[in-house]
C-alpha positions in Angstrom: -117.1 128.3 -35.6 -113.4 126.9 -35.3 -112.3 124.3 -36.8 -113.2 121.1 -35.0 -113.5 117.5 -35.8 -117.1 115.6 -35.3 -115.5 114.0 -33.2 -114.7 117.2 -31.0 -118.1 118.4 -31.4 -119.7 114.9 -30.3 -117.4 115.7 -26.9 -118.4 119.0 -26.3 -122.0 118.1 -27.3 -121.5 115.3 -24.2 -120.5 117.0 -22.0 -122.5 119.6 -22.5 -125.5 117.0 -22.0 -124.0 115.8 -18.8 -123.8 119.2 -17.5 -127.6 119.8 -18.0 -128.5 116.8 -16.4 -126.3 118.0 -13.7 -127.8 121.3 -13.7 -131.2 119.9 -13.7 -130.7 117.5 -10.5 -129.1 120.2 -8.8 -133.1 121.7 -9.0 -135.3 119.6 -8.5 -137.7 121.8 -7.3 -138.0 123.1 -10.8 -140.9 120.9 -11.8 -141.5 119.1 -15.3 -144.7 121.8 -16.2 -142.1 124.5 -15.1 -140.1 123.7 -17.6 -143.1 122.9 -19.8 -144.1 126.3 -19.5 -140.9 128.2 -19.8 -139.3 126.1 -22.3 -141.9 123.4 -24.1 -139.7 120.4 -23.0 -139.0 118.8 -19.4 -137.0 115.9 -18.2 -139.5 113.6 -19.8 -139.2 115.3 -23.4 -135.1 114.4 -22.8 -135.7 110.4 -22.1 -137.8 110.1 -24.8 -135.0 112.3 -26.9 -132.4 110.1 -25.5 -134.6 106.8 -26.1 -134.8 107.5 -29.6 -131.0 108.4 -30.2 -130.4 104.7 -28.4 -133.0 102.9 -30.2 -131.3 105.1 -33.9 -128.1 103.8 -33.0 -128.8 100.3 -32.3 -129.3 99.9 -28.5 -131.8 97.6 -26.7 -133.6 100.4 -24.4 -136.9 101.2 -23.0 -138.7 104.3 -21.5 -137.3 103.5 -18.0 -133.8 103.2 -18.6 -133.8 106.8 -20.4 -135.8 108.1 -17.3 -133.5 106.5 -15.4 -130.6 108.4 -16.9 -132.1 111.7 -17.0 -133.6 111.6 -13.6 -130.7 110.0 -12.6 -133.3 107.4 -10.0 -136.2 105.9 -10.7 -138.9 107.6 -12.3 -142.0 106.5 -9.8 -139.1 107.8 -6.7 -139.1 111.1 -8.5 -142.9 111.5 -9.3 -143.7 110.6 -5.6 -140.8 113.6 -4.7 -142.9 116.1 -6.6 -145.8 117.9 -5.5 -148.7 117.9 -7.6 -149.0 121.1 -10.6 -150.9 124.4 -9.3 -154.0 125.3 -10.9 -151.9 128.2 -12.0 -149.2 125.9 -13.3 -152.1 123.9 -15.0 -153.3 127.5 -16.7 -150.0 128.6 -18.0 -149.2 124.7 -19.1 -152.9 124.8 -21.2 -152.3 128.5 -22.3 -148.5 127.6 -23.8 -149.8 124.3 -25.4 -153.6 125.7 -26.5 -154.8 122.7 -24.5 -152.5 120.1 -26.7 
């Protein structure tokens, strides 16, 4: 890897965050168990991520306002967008997890 500072790295690792997050509102019809399934983490995984860097780091933060950044609205707005898993999407979840 080139030479960069932590600093540098903390940037890119930023941005790169911001983009996600971007990426991830600009498809919302990918659901949390989608991502679940595909890639055993999902916007909630990411609050409670974020959460725990705040709370490391010294910030006074709860569950909602990480939800709130990663959803980017209020979490009970977004859960009453979503429609409700498949049976299918409920299989695949319990199959990837064994049931966890």
């Amino acid at each position: 890897m080139t030479d960069l500072s932590q600093a540098e790295k903390d940037a890119l690792d930023a941005a790169t965050f911001r983009r996600l997050l971007e990426h991830l509102d600009e498809n919302r019809d990918v659901q949390n168990i989608d991502l679940m399934i595909l890639a055993n983490f999902c916007r909630n995984c990411l609050s409670k991520w974020w959460l725990a860097e705040a709370e490391e780091q010294g910030h006074d933060m709860d569950l909602e306002d990480a939800r709130l950044r990663v959803y980017g609205m209020d979490y009970a707005t977004w859960k009453a967008e979503q429609p409700a898993a498949t049976p299918e999407q409920i299989a695949a979840y319990n199959a990837r997890t064994k049931g966890c």
